[in-house]
Each structure stands twice: as structure tokens, then as C-alpha cells.
N, C-alpha and C positions, 0 to 999 in steps of 0.2 A: 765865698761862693764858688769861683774854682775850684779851690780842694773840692767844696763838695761834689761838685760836677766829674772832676777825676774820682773821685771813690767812686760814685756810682757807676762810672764807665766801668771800674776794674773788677766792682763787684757784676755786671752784666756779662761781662767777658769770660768772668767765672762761668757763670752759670749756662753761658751756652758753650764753652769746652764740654760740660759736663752734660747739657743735652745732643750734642752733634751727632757722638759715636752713637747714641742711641736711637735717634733719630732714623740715622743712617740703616742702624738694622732695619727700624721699622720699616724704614721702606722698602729694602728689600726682602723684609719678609713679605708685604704688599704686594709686592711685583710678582713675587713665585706664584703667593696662591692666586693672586689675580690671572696669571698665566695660566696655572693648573687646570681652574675649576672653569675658565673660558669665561669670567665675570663678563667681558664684553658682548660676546654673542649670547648668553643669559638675556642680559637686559638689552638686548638690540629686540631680540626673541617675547621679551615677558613684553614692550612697547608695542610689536605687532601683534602681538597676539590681544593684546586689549583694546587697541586700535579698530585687529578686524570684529573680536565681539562688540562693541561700543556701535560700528559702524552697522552690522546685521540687525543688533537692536533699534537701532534708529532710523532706520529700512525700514522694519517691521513695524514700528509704531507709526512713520509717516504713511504709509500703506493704508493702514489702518483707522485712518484718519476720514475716510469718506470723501478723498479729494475731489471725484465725481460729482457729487451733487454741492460742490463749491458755490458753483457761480448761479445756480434754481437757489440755493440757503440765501446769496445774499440777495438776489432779485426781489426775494420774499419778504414779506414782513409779519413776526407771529403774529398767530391771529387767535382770539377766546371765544371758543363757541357755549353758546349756553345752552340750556337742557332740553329747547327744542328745534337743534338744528342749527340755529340764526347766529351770524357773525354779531358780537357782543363789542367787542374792542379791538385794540392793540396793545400789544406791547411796547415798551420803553425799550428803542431801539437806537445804536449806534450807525443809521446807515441813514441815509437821503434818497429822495425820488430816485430810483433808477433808471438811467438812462445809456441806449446802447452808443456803441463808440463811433457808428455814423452818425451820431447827434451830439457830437462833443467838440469842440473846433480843434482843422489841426492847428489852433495857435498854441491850444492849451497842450495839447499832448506833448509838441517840442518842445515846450518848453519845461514838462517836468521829464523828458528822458532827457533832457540836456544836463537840467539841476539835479535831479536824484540819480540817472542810471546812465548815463551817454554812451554803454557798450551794451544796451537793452537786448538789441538787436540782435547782437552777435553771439552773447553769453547760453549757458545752458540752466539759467536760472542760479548761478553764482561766479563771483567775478575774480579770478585767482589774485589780483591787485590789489582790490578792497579787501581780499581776507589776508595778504600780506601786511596790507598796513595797520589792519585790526591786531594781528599778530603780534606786530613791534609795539602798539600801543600797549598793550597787555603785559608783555616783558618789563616796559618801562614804567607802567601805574601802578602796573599787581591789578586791575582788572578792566573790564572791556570798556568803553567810550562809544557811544556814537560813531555813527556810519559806517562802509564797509560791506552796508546791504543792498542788494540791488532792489528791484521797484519787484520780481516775483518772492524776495524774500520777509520785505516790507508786508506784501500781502499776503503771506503764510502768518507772519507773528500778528497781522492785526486779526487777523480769521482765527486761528488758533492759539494764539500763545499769549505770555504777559507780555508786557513792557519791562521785567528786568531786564538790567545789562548785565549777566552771566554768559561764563562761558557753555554751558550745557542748554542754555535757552537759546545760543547761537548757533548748537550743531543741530537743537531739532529746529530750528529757521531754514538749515540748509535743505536739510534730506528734507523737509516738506517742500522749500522752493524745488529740489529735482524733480518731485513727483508732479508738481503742479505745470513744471514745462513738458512735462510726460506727456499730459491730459490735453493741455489749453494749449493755442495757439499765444502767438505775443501779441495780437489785438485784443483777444478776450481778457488776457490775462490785464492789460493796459486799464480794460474798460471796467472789471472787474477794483484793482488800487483806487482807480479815478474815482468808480462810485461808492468806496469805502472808508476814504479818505477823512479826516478832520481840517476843517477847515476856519476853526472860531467862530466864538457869535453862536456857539451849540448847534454849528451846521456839521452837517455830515457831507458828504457827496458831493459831484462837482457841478452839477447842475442846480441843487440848492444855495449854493453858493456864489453862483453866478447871480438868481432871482436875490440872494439877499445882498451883495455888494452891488450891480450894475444892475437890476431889473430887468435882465436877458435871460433866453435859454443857454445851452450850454453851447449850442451852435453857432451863436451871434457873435461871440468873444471874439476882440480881435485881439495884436498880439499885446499891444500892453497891455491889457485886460487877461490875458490868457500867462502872462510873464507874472501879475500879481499875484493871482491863485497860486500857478507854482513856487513863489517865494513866501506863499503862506505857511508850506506842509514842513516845512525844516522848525518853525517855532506859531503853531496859530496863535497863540494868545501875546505876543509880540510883535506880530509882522503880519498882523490884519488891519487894512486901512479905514476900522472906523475905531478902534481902541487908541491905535498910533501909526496916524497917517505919514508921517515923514518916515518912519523905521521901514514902511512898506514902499515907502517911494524907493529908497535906499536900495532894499532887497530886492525889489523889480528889477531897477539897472544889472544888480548883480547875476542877475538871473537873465538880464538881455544879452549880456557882454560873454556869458556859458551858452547862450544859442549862437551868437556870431562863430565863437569856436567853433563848435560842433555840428556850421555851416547849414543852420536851421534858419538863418534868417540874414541879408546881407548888413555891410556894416551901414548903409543908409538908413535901411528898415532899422538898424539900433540906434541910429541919432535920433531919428524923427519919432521912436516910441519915448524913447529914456527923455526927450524932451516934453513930453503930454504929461498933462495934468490928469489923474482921473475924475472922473463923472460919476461920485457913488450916488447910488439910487435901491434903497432898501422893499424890496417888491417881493418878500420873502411871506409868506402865511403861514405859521405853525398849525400843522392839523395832531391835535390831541387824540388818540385813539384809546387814552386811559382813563375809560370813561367811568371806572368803579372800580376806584385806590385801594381800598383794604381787602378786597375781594382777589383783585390782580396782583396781590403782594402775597396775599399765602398762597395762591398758584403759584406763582414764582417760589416759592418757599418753600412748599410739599416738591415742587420737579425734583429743588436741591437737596431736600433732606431724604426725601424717600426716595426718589430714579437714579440720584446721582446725576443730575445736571448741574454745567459748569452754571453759573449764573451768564456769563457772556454768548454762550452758547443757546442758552434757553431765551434770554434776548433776540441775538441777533440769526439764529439759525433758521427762521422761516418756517418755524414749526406748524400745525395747528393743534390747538387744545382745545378737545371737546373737556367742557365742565359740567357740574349741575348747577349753575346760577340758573336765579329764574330773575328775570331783570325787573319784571312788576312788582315781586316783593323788594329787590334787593334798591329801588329807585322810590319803594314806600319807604323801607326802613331809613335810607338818607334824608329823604326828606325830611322824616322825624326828627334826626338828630342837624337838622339846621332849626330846628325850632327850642331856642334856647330858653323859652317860659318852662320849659316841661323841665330845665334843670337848673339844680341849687349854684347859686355862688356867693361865696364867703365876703366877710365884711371888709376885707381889702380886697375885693373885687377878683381873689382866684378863686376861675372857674370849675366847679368838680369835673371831676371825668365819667366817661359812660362805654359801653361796650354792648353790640346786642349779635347773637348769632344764632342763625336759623336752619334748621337741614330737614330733610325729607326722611322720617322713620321708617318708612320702607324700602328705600333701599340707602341711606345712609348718607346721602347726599347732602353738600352744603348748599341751601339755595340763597344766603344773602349773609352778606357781615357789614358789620361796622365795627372799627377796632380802638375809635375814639375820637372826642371835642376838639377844635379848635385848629388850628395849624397844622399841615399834614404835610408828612416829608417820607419820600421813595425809600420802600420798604425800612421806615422805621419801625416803631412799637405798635406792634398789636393787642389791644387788650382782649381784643376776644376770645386770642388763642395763644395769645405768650403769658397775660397777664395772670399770675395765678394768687389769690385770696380766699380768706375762711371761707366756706360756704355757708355757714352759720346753719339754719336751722332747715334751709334746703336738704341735708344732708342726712334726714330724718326719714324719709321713705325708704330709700338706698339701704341705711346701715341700721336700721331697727326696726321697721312696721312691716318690710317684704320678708325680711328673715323672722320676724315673728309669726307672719304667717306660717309658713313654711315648716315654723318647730309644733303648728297645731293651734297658732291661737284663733280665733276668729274675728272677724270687723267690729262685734257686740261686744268681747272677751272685757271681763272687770280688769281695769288697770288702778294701783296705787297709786293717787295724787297726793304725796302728802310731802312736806318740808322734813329731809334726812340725807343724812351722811355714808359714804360709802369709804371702806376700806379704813379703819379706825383701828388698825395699828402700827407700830413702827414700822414694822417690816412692808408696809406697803405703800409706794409712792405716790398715789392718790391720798393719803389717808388723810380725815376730814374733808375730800371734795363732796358740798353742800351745794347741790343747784337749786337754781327758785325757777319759779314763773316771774315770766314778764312783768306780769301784775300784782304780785306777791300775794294771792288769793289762792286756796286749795279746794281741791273739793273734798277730797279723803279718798273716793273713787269717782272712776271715771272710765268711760264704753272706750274702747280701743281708737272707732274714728271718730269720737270726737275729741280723745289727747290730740289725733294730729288734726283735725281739722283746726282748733282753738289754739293749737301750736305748743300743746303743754310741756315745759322741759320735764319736770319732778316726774311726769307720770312715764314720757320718753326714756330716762336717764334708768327708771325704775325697770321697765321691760325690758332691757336690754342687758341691765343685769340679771333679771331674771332667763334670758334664756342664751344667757353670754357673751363675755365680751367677743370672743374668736368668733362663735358666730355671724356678727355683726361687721368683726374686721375682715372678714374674708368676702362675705358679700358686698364689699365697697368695693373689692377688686373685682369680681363678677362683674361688677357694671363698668367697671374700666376706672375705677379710682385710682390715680397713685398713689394709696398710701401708703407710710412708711412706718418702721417701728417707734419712729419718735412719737408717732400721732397713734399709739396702742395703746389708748384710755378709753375710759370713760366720757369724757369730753369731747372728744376729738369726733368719737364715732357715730355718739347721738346728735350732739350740740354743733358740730362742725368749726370748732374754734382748734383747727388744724393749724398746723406748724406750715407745712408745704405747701397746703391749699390746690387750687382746683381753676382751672381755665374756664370761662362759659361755655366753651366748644366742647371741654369734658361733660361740664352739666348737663348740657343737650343731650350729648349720646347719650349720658348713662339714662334719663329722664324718656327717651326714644325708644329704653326697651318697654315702657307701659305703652306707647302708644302707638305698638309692635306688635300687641299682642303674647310679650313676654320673650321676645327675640332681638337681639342689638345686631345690626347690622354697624360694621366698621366705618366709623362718618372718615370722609374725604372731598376735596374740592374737583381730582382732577376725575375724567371716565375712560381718558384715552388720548393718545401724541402722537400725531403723524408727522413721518420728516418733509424736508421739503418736496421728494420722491416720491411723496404718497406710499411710505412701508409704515406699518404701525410698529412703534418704541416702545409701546405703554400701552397695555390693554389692561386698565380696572376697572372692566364693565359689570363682571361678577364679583365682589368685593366680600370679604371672608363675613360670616356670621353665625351668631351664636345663642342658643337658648339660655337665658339668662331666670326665666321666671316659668314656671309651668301656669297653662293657660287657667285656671283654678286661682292662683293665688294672686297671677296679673289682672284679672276681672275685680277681683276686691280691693287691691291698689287702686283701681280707675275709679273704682266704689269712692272710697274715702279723699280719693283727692280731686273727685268730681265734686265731694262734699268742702274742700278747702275753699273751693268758689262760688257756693252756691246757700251756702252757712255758715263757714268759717270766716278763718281770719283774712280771707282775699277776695269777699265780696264785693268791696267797692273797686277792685280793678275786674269786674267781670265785664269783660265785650259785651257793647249792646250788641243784640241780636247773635249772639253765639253762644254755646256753650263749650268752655274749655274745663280741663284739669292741671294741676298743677300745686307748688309751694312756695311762699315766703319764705324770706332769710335775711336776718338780722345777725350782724356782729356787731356787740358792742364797744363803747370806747373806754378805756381804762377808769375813768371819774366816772362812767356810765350815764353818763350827760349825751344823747346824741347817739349817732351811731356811727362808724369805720366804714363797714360795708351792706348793701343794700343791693338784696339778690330779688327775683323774680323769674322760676320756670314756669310754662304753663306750655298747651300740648293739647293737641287734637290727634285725630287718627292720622292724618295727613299733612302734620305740620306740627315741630317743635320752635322753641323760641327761649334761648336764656338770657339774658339781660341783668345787667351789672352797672352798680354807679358807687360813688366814692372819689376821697383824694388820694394822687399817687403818693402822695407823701404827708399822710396824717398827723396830725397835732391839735392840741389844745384851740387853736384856730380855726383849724381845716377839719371837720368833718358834717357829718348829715343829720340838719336838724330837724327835719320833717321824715315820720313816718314811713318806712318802706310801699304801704301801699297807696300815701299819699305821694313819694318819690319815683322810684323806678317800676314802681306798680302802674304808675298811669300813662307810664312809657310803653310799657308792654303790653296794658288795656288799648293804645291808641295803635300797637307793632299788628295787633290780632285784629283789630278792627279797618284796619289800610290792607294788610298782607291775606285773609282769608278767604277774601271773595276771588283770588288767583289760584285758587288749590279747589279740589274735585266736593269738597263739604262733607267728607265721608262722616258719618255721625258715629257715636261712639254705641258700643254692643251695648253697654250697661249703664245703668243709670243709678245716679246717689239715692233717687225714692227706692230703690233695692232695699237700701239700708234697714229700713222699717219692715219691709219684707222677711228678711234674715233674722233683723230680731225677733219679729213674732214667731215666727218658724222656729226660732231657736229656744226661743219661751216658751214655743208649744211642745217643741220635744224635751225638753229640759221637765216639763210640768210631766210629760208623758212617762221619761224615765222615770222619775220623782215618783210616781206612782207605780209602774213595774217593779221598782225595788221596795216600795210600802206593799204592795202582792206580793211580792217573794219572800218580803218578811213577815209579816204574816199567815202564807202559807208553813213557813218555817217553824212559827210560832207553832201552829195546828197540829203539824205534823209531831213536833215535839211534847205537845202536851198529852198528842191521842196515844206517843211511843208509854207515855211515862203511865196513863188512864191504865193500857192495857198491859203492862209492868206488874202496877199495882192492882191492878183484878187477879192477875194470874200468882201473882203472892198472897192474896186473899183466899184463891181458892185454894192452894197448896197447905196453906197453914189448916183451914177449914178439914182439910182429906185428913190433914194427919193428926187431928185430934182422931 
């Protein structure tokens, strides 16, 4: 073992004789060009000059911030106005009763400038000490830790910022705390933390806080009561004394013994608190101001997808949001869907799901949602407007009876009913697609509105190839379909057994241009955002729209799908006392036992409705064994009979007894031309026979002369 210890030594010894002299150069070639080139004032140079752009940047963006209407955004609480005028709700907000700072005791305040900031006072909204020691932690973890921040930077990251612990989340915590001691005095800014605070138990604020641990205002608080809240804000969900009342006892003292320091309270006043037992008394009343969940979720939804709002910001900023909810229908439709006879549940007892959504087709407006059954959780799943499935045979007006108008057919126009195949060779990837009827009955033909009043696929499938597929797939985006080229069939376009599928809130709008008049105005929830300042953010009170249907070819759509309800196949979901229009939609299940999905549009001039049911997760177990218009059809016959007597009763221009009108008319001129071309051909005839009469006279007479 020696020996071997001596070799390696002699072989090591080798090997750095043989690196030294080399070494040696390198460093002195290091040192010249490091001399030469000034490497140090370089990088002293390239550090400030990142520094000062880093620093201008971060100027400019806290600036930029709105720190002005700080302390009006948190006073505030969003508010949802609905379509005419009238505060609707509230938002799900992060903040508690606000309360000014002569209503807050001085026990509490010392004692959280004791615990969180004790140079409050003095600093300019950051504390060169705490960012010294933020510093060294950093060097020594590899990243930031806790604390370091004073009580104005505290209230820049809870107003603006995350909760990561990054370095770059801590220099814009600073330059926002500079600007905010710019603005605010250190009592506002105090009052401001104090009422924005978390305080456990889902309280915000320091005054909610008070009503929910002691049953006091915030004024009442004496110091140990005032010493506990501030020993809350370092961990609420640990050092709240009804979760764990000893950790809070614990953290009190700690928080009495940081006032005696900081000469907020003498060392008597710290025996005689740190000795008291608390008195909790829960006097706390949650006021719910989210009074229509699926509604107040795609508000929140549309700020963040379409305005570009933070979501914590559209919360807690004090906004107001004018909407179109109309709360009479939007308080019919929930009600509906608390009435669980009207929906299917499977023989282990899961319950289908439902979705219904209604908007104003003239000017595009949502006035009520519901986005689903059972159990509801803060902006979870939407079905009404995230949920996308086939539309089945909904999908039929849209993508083949409005573009067949359009290519010249007419409401009466003969259509093929008959059992056949399309596309029947290799080269085409339909080939043998075979569709049937529901009922597997034909007629051979069939009037144009009664294929779709009776919902016939064969005869659907058949027009559509007759006046093209593109035709058909291009009017599905006209009305705002997303479709894609995967769903560029035959199937997809007539039948609606789509790959992508279709939200109910799609359905509506695209169903909004018949009852439009042939016009889609852009459906939306919000109309307009005002900040806490009263500046408008948002103005979609003129909302973009488009003519989708010429008014010609939208009267006979409302024709035949006036006729869906009133003969067809959606007679027994007709409102009593209304008349609507609209379509049925069935997807079926692979065994064809039942159905997957179970649609219903229907539509007045003043009022659309799409409504959807199904499981989110179908199988052999889980799907819809009753009838569409026995299922979500009686949903949507009860949505128009609760929701219509709240809208103006506009009646519709046209009516399905038209239909007979059109046909005769269309008979009489069909018989009429039938006859101008029997005259024409017959005068044809005349003329031709009298050309040939008097031919053959005048070759009679010519042979005659010339004998």
C-alpha cells in the first residue's frame, strides 16, 4: 500500500512539473490581455450599464402601474351590472370590509410595524438592511427566502405581483414600493396592507378578522388581541387561533416581546398581555355576492381571454362590469337545472350532465348560462362554452338547407330520399359512406322542408352532395363554426358527427343569424369595464357583425324550421303558448343503443336558447336512453316557457303556413311555365310546318312553270 502511495505521489509530481511552466504562461498571457483590453472596466461598465437599463425599465413599468387609483381599487369591490343598469353581484375577491385607519386600533398597527416593518417610519418604502440580508441569503441558497420586505413592499406584491420568491419579482416589489411612497402617505399606505391582508379562516382584511376571531370592530382590539392578528400575517394557516390555538398563543408573546423592543408597549403591558388568555368569539358573516357561478366565470373568463386581464386583478381591482345578463331569465334557467326529474341518471346512479345558453340576437349578447349538474367549483368547467361535442343533426340548417338555398333550391325543391352510397372508389376516403334514416324508412322523394323538418339524413346527405361539399363547409364558418379539415366530409357537414364539435354558445350564435334576420352579431358576456376611477377600459358596446344570410333566403330558413316545431320532429317540445323555431340533434352511440349527445336550438326574434345533455365520459353504461325531444327537448320547452315572458314577444315576420303558400305559387308557376313552353313548342311546331307548306308550294309551282 505504500509503494502504491509513493508511485502515485511520483507520478503526480510528474505531472504538475509538466503543467507549472504552462500554467505559468497562461497566466501571464491572462494578465497582458486582461491589462490590454481593460477586462475590468469592461465588466465594471457592461454591470452598470445593465443595472441602469434594468433600473429605467423597472421605473417605467412601476409607473405605469396605476399606483394612483391603488387605494379607490382596493376600497372597491367588482361589481357585475346587468343589461339594465342594476348591480347584479360580486366578484370573488381577496380583500375584507374596508376599513379606514382611524378605525383600526393603535394596538394592531404596533404591533404589525413592530413584527413586519419596525423602520416603517423612517424608510422610503425599502429597507437597505432587509435587502442586505435578502442578498446574503441568496448568495448562500441560490435563491430568495422570505422576508426582507418592508409593510409598503408587502403591499405592492399583494396588489400587484405573485407570491414567487424570484429575484426579478423582488426588484419589481421595490420600484412599485418607491412609487407607492411617492403617492401615499405611511398612514394610508398602513391602512391600505392592514385591509388587504390575509388573515385565515378565508378572511381578508383586518377588520373581518377582528368580527371573525373576537366578535369586535377593528377599533375595539386591545393589545393582545391586536399582538394576535399581527402574529397571524407571517403564517395564517398556522398561527390562527381557532385552527391551532397554542402556535397562536406562542406567536402572540413573540410579537409582544418585538413591541416592548420597539418601545410600542411597556414591559408591564407585555406581562399582563402575554399572560391573558383569548376570548374567541366568531361574529364573522360571509356575504356572498356570487350570485350566478357559471355566468360570473365566463365574465371572468372573456376579461382574461379577450382584454387581457390578470385574473387577480379583474378580482380584486374594483372594477365595474356592465354585462348582458338578464337575471329573470338567467334565475329561470337555474332554477331549471335544480330540477333533477327533467334529467336522465344511469343505473349506478351517475348523474348526466347538462348545459344551456341563451343570448340576445340582436345585438349578441349573453343573457343567462348554465355550464352544468351537480357540484360547482370557482371557474371550473364550462359546458356551455368550453364543452365542445357533435352537434349531430343541429348541424343541418348551418351546413346544407341555408347554402342550398342560396345555390337556387327552393323550401318545396324535390329532394332524393333514398338508401345510397357516396364516393365508391378507392381513391376516395369516404368511399361506401351509407347513411340511413333514423327510422330506416324512405320515401324515394321528399319537399326540401319536410327532409329537415322530419330530420331526414339520406335526403340531407343527398343535397349536399348535390350542390357541394365546400359549399356546405364554408357556410359552417360563415356562421362561426370551427371547423377543421379533419371534419371535410360528408358526415361531418350534413350529419354533424364532427371530430372537434361545437360549444352551445357556438350553436346559439351561429342559430342567432335566423333570428337576426340574416345578420350574426358577435355573442359576448362583457358591454364595458370601468376602473375604480370611473375611465372606461372596455368599451364593447358596438360589438363587430356580419351578414351571414341574405334576407330572401333567412325568411325561408325561419319558414322550415318554424315547420321543425310545429310538424316536425320537435313538436312535443313546443312551448305552450309560444311559437318558436329551431332543431333537434342526436349523436349516436357506437351499438346505436341510446344516444352520446342530445342537442336542442330553438329561437325567437328576441331570444336564442342551446341546450345540451349527455355524459362527460360515455360508455356502454353512461349514455341517453330517452329521446332527445323527450330529454333536453323538455328542458328547453320548460327554458322558453319560464325565460320568454322577460323579453319584448317580438313575433316572427314569417310563418310555416307560408310553406303551402310557396308551394302552390310554385305549382302555379311551374304549371304556367309547363304551358309557355307547350306554346312555344307548338308555336315552333306551326311555324315550321307552314316554313316547309310553303317550300313545297313554291316547288310545285316552279316544276309546274317549267313544264
Amino acid at each position: 500500500m505504500d509503494k502504491f502511495k509513493r508511485k502515485l505521489k511520483e507520478i503526480a509530481i510528474v505531472i504538475w512539473a509538466f503543467l507549472k511552466d504552462k500554467l505559468q504562461l497562461f497566466w501571464q498571457m491572462l494578465r497582458r490581455v486582461w491589462k490590454k483590453y481593460h477586462v475590468t472596466k469592461v465588466a465594471i461598465l457592461l454591470i452598470l450599464s445593465v443595472t441602469l437599463v434594468l433600473s429605467v425599465f423597472l421605473s417605467i413599468q412601476a409607473r405605469q402601474s396605476n399606483v394612483d387609483s391603488l387605494r379607490v381599487g382596493l376600497e372597491q369591490t367588482t361589481k357585475v351590472i346587468d343589461d339594465q343598469g342594476e348591480e347584479a353581484g360580486t366578484l370573488y375577491s381577496q380583500k375584507g370590509t374596508f376599513t379606514s385607519i382611524e378605525d383600526i386600533s393603535p394596538a394592531v398597527q404596533d404591533a404589525v410595524i413592530s413584527t413586519e416593518d419596525k423602520r416603517f417610519m423612517d424608510h422610503r418604502g425599502f429597507d437597505v438592511m432587509g435587502i442586505g440580508r435578502a442578498a446574503v441569503d441568496y448568495m448562500l441558497r441560490g435563491y430568495i427566502v422570505g422576508g426582507g420586505s418592508t409593510i409598503t413592499q408587502q403591499l405592492a406584491k399583494n396588489a400587484y405581483l405573485t407570491a414567487d420568491q424570484t429575484f426579478v419579482r423582488k426588484l419589481k416589489e421595490l420600484f412599485l414600493a418607491i412609487e407607492i411612497e411617492k403617492t401615499y402617505s405611511k398612514a394610508t399606505i398602513l391602512e391600505m396592507y392592514l385591509n388587504n391582508s390575509y388573515f385565515g379562516q378565508g378572511v381578508w382584511g383586518v377588520q373581518d378578522a377582528s368580527k371573525k376571531y373576537f366578535n369586535k370592530d377593528a377599533s375595539d382590539l386591545d393589545i393582545t388581541e391586536g399582538a394576535t392578528l399581527a402574529g397571524i400575517l407571517k403564517a395564517p394557516t398556522n398561527y390562527n387561533p381557532i385552527d391551532n390555538y397554542k402556535a397562536s398563543i406562542d406567536r402572540r408573546n413573540v410579537v409582544l416581546m418585538l413591541m416592548e423592543e420597539n418601545e410600542a408597549i411597556t414591559a408591564e403591558e407585555r406581562q399582563n398581555a402575554a399572560g391573558s388568555e383569548l376570548a374567541l368569539s366568531d361574529g364573522y358573516n360571509v356575504v356572498d355576492g356570487y350570485h350566478y357561478p357559471y355566468y360570473f366565470d365566463a365574465v371572468i373568463s372573456e376579461a382574461i381571454n379577450r382584454y387581457d386581464f390578470e385574473e387577480q386583478d379583474i378580482l380584486n381591482g374594483g372594477y365595474t362590469i356592465y354585462t348582458n345578463l338578464n337575471q329573470d331569465q338567467q334565475q329561470q334557467m337555474q332554477n331549471i337545472y335544480n330540477q333533477d326529474w327533467l334529467f336522465e341518471t344511469a343505473s349506478d346512479g351517475v348523474e348526466s350532465q347538462s348545459a344551456s345558453v341563451a343570448l340576445n340576437p340582436q345585438n349578441g349578447g349573453v343573457t343567462a348560462v348554465v355550464g352544468g349538474r351537480g357540484d360547482y367549483s370557482f371557474r371550473g368547467f364550462n359546458r356551455a362554452t368550453q364543452a365542445r361535442r357533435s352537434p349531430g343533426s343541429t348541424i343541418k340548417p348551418l351546413g346544407v338547407y341555408a347554402p342550398a338555398l342560396e345555390a337556387g333550391y327552393k323550401i318545396d325543391s324535390t329532394l332524393v330520399d333514398e338508401l345510397q352510397s357516396y364516393g365508391e372508389n378507392e381513391d376516395d376516403p369516404e368511399s361506401g359512406y351509407t347513411p340511413g334514416n333514423v327510422d330506416h324508412t324512405y320515401d324515394g322523394e321528399v319537399p326540401m322542408y319536410e327532409a329537415l323538418g322530419r330530420s331526414k339524413n339520406a335526403a340531407t346527405v343527398w343535397l349536399l352532395n348535390e350542390i357541394g361539399l365546400r359549399q356546405g363547409y364554408n357556410k359552417l364558418q360563415d356562421f362561426g363554426i370551427p371547423i377543421g379539415e379533419e371534419d371535410y366530409n360528408l358526415s361531418s357537414v350534413a350529419l354533424g358527427g364532427m371530430v372537434g364539435g361545437v360549444t352551445p354558445l357556438e350553436m346559439a350564435s351561429a342559430y342567432s343569424v335566423f333570428a337576426n334576420d340574416g345578420v350574426q352579431v358577435a355573442p359576448h358576456f362583457i358591454t364595458k369595464v370601468v376602473d375604480a376611477t370611473g375611465a372606461v377600459v372596455v368599451d364593447n358596446s358596438s360589438p363587430k357583425e356580419k351578414r351571414v344570410l341574405s334576407q330572401a333566403v333567412n325568411d325561408d330558413m325561419n319558414r322550415m324550421l318554424l315547420y321543425v316545431f310545429s310538424n316536425g320532429s320537435a313538436q312535443n317540445a313546443q312551448p305552450a303558448g309560444y311559437e318558436i323555431a329551431g332543431k333537434t340533434g342526436t349523436t349516436q352511440t357506437a351499438t346505436d343503443e341510446g344516444a352520446t349527445d342530445q342537442w336542442m336550438v330553438g329561437y325567437t326574434p328576441d331570444l336564442v336558447v342551446a341546450s345540451w345533455a349527455g355524459y362527460d365520459q360515455g360508455n356502454e353504461d353512461h349514455y341517453m336512453r330517452t329521446s332527445t325531444v323527450a330529454g333536453i327537448g323538455q328542458v328547453l320547452k320548460t327554458e322558453f316557457e319560464t325565460m320568454l315572458p322577460y323579453t319584448t314577444g317580438t313575433e316572427f315576420a314569417v310563418g310555416d303556413n307560408d310553406i303551402e303558400n310557396i308551394a302552390r305559387e310554385n305549382e302555379e308557376s311551374e304549371a304556367a311555365r309547363k304551358l309557355r313552353e307547350g306554346l312555344d313548342r307548338t308555336g315552333e311546331v306551326l311555324k315550321d310546318n307552314t316554313r316547309k307548306a310553303v317550300n313545297g308550294a313554291k316547288d310545285l309551282l316552279k316544276s309546274f312553270l317549267d313544264r
